[in-house]
C-alpha positions in Angstrom: 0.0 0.0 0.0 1.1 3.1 -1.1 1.9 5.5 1.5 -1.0 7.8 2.6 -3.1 5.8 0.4 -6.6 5.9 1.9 -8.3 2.2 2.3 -11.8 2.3 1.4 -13.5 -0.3 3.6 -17.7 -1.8 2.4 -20.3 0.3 3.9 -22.4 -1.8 6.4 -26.3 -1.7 6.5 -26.7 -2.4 10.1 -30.8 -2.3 10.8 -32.3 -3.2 14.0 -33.8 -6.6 13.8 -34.5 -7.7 17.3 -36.0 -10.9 15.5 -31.7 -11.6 14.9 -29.9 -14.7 16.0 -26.6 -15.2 17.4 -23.6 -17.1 18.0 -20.9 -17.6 19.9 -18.0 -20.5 19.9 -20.6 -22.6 22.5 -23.7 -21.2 21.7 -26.2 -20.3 19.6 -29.7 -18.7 19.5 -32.2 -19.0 17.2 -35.5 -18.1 16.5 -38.0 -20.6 17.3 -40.7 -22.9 15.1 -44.1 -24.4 16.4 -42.2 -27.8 15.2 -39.4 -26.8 18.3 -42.0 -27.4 21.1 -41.0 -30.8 22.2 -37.4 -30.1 22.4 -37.8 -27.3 24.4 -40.1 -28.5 26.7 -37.8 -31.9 27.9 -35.9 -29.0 29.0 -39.1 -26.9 30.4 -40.7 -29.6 32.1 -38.3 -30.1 34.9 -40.0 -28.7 37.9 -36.9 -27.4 39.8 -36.1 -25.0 36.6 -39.2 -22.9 37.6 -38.9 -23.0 41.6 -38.0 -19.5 42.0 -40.5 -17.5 39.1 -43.3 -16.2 39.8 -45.2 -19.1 38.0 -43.3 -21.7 39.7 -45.8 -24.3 37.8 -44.9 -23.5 34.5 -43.1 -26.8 33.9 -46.6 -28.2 33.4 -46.9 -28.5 29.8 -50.1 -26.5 29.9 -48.5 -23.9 31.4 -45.3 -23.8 29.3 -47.7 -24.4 26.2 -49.0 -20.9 26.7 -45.1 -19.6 27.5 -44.7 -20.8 24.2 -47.0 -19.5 21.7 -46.6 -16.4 23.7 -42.8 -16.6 22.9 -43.5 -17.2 19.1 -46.2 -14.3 19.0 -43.4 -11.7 20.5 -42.7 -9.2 17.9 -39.5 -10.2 18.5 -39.8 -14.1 18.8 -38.5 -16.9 21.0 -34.9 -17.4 20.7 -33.8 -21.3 21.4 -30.9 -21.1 23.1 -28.8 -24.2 22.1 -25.3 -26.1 23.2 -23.3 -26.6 19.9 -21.2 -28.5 21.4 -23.9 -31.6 22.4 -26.4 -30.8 19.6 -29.1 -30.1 22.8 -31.6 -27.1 23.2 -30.7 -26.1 26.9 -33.5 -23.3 27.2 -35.0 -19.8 25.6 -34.7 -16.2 25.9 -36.1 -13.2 24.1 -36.0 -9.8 23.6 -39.5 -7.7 24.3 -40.9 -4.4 25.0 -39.3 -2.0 22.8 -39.5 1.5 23.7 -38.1 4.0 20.8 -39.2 6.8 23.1 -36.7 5.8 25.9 -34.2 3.8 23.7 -34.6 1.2 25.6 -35.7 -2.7 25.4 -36.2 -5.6 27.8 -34.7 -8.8 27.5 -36.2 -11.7 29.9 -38.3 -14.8 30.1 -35.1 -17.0 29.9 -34.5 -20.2 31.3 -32.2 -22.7 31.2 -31.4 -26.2 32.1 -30.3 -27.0 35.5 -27.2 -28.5 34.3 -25.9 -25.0 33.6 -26.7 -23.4 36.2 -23.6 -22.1 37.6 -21.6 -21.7 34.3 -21.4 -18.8 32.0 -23.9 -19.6 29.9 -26.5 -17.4 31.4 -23.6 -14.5 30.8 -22.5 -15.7 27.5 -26.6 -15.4 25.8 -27.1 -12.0 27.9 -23.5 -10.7 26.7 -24.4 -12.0 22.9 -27.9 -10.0 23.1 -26.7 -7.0 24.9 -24.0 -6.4 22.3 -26.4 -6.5 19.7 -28.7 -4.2 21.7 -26.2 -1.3 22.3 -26.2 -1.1 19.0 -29.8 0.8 18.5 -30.9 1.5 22.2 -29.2 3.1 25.5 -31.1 1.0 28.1 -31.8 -2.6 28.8 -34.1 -4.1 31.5 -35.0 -7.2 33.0 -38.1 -7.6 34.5 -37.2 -10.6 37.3 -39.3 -11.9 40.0 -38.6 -10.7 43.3 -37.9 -14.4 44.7 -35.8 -15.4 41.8 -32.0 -14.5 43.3 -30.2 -16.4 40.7 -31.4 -14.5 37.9 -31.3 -11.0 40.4 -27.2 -12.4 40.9 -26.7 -13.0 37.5 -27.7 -9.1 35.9 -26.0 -8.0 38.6 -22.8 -9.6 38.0 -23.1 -8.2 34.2 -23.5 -4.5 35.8 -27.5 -4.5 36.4 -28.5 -2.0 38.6 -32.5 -1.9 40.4 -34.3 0.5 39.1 -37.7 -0.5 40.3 -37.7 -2.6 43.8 -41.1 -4.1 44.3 -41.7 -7.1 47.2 -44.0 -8.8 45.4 -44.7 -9.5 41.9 -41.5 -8.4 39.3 -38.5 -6.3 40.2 -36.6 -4.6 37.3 -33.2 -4.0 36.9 -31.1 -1.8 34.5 -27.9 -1.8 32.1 -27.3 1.3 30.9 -25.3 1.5 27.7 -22.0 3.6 29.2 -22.3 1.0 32.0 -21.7 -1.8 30.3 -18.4 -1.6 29.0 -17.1 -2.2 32.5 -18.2 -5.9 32.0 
């Protein structure tokens, strides 16, 4: 290259499509079909993966039936979140409530198997998501029931803040754009 020669790099459309999947080297998240229902719920239907939400019975297939076709009629879907490395769908996430107002959107109703609990693979799905979200909004919340303290720990430990406290029902918590670099 010549010297002072300017490099032209290709101009990138970037839209916001909160409907997007990601990936990571362990993980991957995609959107979800009526056909993944059974999958999803040998992982759903554990009772112990619901003990601390607020609808601690939602392992009844009943109950996670309507969590599902709730999930697929988001705007912005049901994302699968699934192990590459064993082939396995270990749970589901999404993104909801938009807000172009406040820049800001809400990421929740995940679970995932008990046989991650503990790991990072609660971080690694919030980290993919949030990157992507910094990318068209300032704020992200998480609406978490006020009982569930391992998903209160977890948004904490990736630089959640409360913004609302409430003892019964949902507490949200916060990321703010600026903030979350320091992860």
């Amino acid at each position: 290259m010549k010297k002072h020669q300017i490099l032209k790099l290709p101009k990138v459309n970037y839209c916001m499509n909160f409907k997007s999947e990601f990936e990571n080297n362990y993980l991957r998240l995609f959107q979800a079909q009526n056909s993944d229902f059974e999958k999803l719920y040998l992982v759903a239907k554990d009772p112990g993966v619901w003990e601390q939400h607020p609808e601690s019975d939602r392992w009844k297939r009943s109950k996670f039936s309507l969590f599902f076709k709730n999930g697929l009629a988001n705007e912005f879907g049901l994302l699968i979140v699934f192990d590459k490395r064993i082939n396995k769908f270990i749970g589901s996430t999404r993104f909801y409530g938009y807000d172009k107002n406040n820049s800001s959107i809400r990421v929740g109703f995940t679970f995932i198997s008990q046989d991650y609990w503990g790991t990072l693979v609660n971080f690694h799905i919030k980290k993919m998501m949030l990157d992507y979200a910094f990318n068209f909004v300032n704020n992200v919340f998480f609406d978490i029931g006020v009982n569930n303290i391992r998903s209160r720990k977890a948004v904490e430990k990736m630089g959640a803040r409360l913004f609302v406290d409430n003892p019964t029902g949902n507490v949200v918590y916060n990321i703010v754009k600026e903030n979350f670099n320091e992860v």
